[in-house]
N, C-alpha and C positions, 0 to 999 in steps of 0.2 A: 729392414730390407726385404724378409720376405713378404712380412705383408701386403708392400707395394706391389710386389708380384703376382700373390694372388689376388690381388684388384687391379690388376692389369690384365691379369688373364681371365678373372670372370665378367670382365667390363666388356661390352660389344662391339663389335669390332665397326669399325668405320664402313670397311669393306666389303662387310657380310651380306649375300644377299635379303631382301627381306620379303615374305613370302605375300604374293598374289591372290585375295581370295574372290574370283570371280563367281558373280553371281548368274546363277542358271537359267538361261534364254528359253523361247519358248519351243526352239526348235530341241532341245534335251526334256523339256516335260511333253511334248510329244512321242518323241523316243521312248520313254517310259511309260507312258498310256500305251501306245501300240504296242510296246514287248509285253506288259502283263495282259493285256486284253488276248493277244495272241499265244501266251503261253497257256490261257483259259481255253481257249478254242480248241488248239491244238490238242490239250490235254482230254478232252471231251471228245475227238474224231480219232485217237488211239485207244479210245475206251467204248468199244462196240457194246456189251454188256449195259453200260450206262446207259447209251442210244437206246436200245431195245428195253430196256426195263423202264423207258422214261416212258415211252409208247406203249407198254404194255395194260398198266395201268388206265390209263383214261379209254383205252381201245377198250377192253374189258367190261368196262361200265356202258359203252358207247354201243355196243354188238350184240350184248349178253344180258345187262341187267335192262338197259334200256328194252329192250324189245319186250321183256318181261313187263317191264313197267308201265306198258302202251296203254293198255288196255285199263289197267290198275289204278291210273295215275293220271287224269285230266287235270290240262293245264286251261284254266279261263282266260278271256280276253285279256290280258294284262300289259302294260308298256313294255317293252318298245314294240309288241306285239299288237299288228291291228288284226289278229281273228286268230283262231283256236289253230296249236299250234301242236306237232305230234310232242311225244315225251323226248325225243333224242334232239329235236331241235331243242328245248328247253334247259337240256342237262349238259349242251357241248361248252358254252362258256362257263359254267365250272369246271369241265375236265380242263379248260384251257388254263383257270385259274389252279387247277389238281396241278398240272405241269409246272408251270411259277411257283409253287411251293414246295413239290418235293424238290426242283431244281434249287431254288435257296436254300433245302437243307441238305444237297450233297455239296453247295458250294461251302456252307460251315463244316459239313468233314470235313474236305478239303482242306480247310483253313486248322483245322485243329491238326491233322496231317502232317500237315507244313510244320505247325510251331515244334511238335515232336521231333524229327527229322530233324531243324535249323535254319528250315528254307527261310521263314517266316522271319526267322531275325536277319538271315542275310539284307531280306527284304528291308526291313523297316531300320538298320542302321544306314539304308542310303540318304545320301544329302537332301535327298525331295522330302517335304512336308509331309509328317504323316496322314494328315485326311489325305490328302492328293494320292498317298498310294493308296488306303481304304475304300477311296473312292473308286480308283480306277480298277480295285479288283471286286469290288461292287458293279460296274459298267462291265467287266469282265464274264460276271454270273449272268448277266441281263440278256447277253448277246450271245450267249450259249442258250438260252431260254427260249431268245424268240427262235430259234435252228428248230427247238423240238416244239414248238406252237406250231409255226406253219409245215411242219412234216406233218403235223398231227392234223390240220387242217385242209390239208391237200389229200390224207385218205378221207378225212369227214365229208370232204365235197362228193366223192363218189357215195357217200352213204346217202347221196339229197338230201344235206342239210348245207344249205344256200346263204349266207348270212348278205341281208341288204336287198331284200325284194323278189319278187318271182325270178321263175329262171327263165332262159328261152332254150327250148326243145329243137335239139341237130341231132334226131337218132339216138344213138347211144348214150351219146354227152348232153348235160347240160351245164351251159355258162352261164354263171348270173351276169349283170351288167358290169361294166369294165372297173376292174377295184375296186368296185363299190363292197365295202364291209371288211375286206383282207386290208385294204389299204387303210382307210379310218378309224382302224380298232388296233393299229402302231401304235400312237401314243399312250395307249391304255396300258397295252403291253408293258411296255415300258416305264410307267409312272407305277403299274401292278408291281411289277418286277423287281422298279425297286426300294420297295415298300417292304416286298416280303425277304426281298434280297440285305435291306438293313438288318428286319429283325433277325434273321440268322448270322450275318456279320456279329451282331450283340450276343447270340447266344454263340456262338464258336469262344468269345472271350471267357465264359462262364465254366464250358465244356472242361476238364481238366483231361480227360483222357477219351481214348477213343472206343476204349468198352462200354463209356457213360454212354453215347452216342444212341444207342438205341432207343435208352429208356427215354432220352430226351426228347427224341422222335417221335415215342408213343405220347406222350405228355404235352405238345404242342400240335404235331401236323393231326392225328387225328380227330383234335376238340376241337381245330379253328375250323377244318374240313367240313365235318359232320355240322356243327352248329353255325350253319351257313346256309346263303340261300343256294347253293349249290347244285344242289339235287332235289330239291321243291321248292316249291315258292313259299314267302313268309306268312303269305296268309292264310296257309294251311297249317302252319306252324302256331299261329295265333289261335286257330280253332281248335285245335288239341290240345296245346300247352302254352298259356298266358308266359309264364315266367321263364321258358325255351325262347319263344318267343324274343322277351326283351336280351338274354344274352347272346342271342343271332344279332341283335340290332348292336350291340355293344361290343361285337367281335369285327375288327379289321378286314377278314377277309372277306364277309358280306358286301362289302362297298367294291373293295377290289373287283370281286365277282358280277356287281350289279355293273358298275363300271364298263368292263369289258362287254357286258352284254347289250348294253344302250349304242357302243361305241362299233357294235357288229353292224349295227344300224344304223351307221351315219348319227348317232345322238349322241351326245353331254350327258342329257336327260330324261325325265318326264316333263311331259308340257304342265305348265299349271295353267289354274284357272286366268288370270290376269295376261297369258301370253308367251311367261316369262316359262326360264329352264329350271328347274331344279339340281344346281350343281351343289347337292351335300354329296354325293357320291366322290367327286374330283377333288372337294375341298378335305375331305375325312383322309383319303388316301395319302392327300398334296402331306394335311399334317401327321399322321401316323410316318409318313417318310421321313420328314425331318427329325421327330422326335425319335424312332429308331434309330439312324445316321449318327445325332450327337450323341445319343448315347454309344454306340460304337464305338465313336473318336476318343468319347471319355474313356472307355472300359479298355483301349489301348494305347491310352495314355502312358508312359513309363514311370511320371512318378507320380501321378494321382487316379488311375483308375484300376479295372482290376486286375491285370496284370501286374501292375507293382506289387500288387499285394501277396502276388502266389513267386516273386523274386524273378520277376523278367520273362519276354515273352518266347521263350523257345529257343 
């Protein structure tokens, strides 16, 4: 007798309802890209400090070192360049490409931040797929980046450095031609961005704590920086040091940097001889992107990357 009982009471009820699991539209992973893109935003226009140190940096180089460098530091006819070009034009799309990478590596503070705190798990036990949020706070970093590009570009216009052909002379001002260079060197931006915005997505899973943070900093953005065509061209790198040389050619951020600077100029490329473009620049970037990204998605993987391994991500 009782046993009937309790198989009658742990058996299911006829009655009960049974639960609905509806799968998620696109208008809720919209919802989701727009609230973390904008809680990135947001979080970036309450952080004045941030603004101003993101600007100070590449102004610095731009005002200071460049003007030193004028005189010191001739640049030859080189692509995308057709004639001899001062030092401050040469060095502005590395400070552009300086900006895209110190901004990926405050967006992995950030991210290490988060996981300390809790945020970061709130985040990743929602129903949405974890690439789709890594992703979207990777698009996140990108769109905070181009805000301090084109600040950064709109004082460099005043310095006459014109990107995309001569200017035309109204007095005080000069416009170069309409978007020409602000407009076409978007997508570089962005394909830079999030390139450099994976690798710090990868390296925030690595970081365990936020006093590591610095050395990590010193250890990455100054080797990619410096050993780059950034600040001079490579083949002044090559006539000093052969073997400099080749680890500028085999550093990510070279392409990035070369990229943005073809792309100031309406170019992909160099021209080659045959007619055609030389897109190793786009194509290095395109796979440096992916291959940082999966790696990311692995390294927040819950039970196989490296967050499993340190017992959960925050």
């Amino acid at each position: 007798m009782t046993t009937t009982s309790t198989t009658a009471a742990n058996a299911p009820s006829a009655t009960a309802p049974h639960r609905v699991v509806r799968r998620l539209g696109p208008g809720a992973y919209f919802a989701c890209f727009s609230g973390i893109v904008w809680r990135e935003v947001l979080r970036y226009l309450h952080q004045r400090e941030r603004f101003l140190s993101a600007l100070v940096r590449p102004l610095v180089w731009l005002f200071i070192f460049a003007a030193g460098f004028r005189q010191t530091l001739g640049v030859s006819i080189i692509p995308p360049y057709e004639t001899y070009v001062l030092y401050e034009t040469f060095v502005t799309p590395g400070l552009v490409g300086m900006i895209l990478l110190f901004n990926a590596m405050q967006s992995s503070l950030s991210m290490v931040y988060d996981r300390e705190t809790g945020a970061m798990r709130t985040l990743l036990v929602s129903p949405f797929p974890r690439s789709f949020l890594l992703i979207s706070k990777l698009l996140g970093g990108v769109a905070v980046a181009l805000l301090q590009v084109y600040v950064f570009l709109f004082i460099a216009y005043f310095w006459d450095i014109e990107p995309g052909g001569a200017a035309i002379d109204l007095g005080f001002f000069k416009i170069p031609p309409p978007f020409n260079g602000y407009l076409t060197v978007l997508p570089a931006l962005v394909l830079a961005g999030l390139m450099l915005g994976a690798l710090a997505l990868f390296m925030s899973s690595v970081i365990r704590q936020l006093e590591n943070f610095a050395g990590v900093m010193n250890f990455v953005i100054f080797p990619m920086f410096f050993a780059s065509s950034a600040l001079y061209p490579l083949w002044r790198i090559k006539e000093s040091s052969p073997l400099l040389y080749e680890i500028c050619r085999l550093n990510p951020f070279t392409y990035a940097v070369e990229l943005i600077r073809f792309a100031l100029y309406g170019q992909l490329g160099a021209r080659l001889e045959g007619g055609g473009i030389d897109l190793t620049n786009v194509l290095v970037v395109t796979a440096y992107t992916v291959v940082f990204l999966l790696a990311a998605i692995y390294a927040y993987n819950p039970s196989k990357g490296l967050i499993a391994r340190r017992g959960g991500g925050g």
